[in-house]
C-alpha positions as CSV (number, residue, x, y, z in Angstrom):
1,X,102.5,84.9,105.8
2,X,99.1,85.4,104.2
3,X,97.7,87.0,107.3
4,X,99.9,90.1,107.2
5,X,98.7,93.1,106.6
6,X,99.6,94.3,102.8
7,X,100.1,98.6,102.7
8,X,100.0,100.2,99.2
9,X,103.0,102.5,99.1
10,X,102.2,105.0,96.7
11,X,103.9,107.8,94.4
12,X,103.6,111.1,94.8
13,X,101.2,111.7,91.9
14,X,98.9,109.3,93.9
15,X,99.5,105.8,91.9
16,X,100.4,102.5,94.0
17,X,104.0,101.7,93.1
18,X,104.5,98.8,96.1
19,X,103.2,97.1,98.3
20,X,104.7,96.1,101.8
21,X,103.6,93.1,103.8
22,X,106.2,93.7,106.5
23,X,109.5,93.2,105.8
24,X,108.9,92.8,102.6
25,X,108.3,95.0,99.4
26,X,106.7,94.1,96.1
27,X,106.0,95.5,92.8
28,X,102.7,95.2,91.4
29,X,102.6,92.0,89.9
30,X,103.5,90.5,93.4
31,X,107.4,89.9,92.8
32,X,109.6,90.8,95.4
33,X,111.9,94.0,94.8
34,X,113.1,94.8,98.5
35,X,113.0,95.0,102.2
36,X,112.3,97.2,105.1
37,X,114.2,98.0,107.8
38,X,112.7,98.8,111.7
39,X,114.2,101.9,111.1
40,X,112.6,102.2,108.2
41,X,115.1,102.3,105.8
42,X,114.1,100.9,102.3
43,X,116.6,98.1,100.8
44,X,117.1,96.4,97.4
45,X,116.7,92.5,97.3
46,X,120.8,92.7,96.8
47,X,120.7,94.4,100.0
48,X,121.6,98.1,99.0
49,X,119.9,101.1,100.3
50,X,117.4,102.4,98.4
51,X,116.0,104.9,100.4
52,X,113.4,105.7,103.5
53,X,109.5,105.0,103.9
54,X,108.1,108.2,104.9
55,X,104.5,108.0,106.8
56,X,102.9,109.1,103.7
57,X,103.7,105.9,102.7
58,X,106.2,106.7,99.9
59,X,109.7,106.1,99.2
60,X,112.1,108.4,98.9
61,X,115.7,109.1,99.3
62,X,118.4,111.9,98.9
63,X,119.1,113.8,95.3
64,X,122.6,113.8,95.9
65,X,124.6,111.9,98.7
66,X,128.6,112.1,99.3
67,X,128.1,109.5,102.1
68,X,127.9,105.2,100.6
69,X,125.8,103.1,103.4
70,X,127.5,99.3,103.2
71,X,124.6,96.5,101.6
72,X,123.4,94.3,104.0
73,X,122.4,90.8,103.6
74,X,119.3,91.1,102.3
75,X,116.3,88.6,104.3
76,X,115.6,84.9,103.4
77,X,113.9,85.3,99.4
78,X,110.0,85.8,100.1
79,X,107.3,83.7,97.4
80,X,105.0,85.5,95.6
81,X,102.0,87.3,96.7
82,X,98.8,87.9,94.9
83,X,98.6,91.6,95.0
84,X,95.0,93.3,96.4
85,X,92.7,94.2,93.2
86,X,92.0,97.3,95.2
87,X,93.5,99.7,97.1
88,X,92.7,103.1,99.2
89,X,93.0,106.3,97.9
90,X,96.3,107.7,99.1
91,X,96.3,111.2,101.6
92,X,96.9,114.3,99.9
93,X,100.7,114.2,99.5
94,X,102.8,116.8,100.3
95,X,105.3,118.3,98.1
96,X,109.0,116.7,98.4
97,X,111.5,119.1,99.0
98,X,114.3,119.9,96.2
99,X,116.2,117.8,97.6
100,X,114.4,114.5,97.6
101,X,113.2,112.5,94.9
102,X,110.7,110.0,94.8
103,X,112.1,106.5,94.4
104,X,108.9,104.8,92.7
105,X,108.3,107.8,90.3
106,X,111.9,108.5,89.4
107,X,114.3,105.7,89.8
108,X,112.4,102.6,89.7
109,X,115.1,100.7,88.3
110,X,116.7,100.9,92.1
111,X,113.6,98.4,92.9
112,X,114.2,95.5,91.0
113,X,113.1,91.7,90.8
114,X,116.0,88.9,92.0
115,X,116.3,88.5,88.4
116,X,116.8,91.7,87.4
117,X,118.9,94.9,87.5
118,X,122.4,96.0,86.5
119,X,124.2,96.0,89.7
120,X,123.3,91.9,90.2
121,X,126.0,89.4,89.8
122,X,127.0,87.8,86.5
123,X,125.6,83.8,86.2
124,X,128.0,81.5,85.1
């Protein structure tokens, strides 16, 4: 897998929060904390939607929702990568409207490691 591409996805202040090396999503020390979809819909590693990679690349998903998408079983567990020490400078991002939020910015916590996160299942 080391010869896929790895693409900072960034915040909207212009910080890298991710990184995708296709399906796959990690956090900044190289631990896994979701998956991308062709459609590019963004999923937790307990397969539950998270949101939607815009071309920017950032991640963001609805304020408010009435509608709950099912989880989906989530893509064989990914090892480690080793993260690039440097990245590009993002675009100039454009403002989200009112009624998106940023997922890296504002709810991190909805990106979490296998290990962590409220919603995952109790060990015995």
């Amino acid at each position: 897998m080391s010869q896929l591409q790895i693409i900072p996805i960034y915040t909207t202040r212009g910080d890298t929060g991710a990184f995708l090396q296709y399906p796959y999503l990690y956090n900044s020390s190289g631990e896994w904390i979701g998956f991308v979809t062709r459609k590019r819909e963004v999923y937790s590693v307990l397969g539950e939607y998270v949101g939607r990679l815009t071309d920017d690349p950032r991640i963001v998903c609805a304020r408010a929702t009435s509608t709950l998408r099912p989880r989906i079983q989530p893509p064989p567990e990914p090892g480690r990568i080793a993260p690039p020490s440097t990245v590009p400078l993002p675009r100039l991002m454009a403002d989200l409207s009112h009624s998106l939020i940023d997922v890296l910015m504002d709810a991190p916590e909805r990106l979490h490691t296998v290990d962590a996160g409220d919603l995952r299942e109790d060990m015995d």
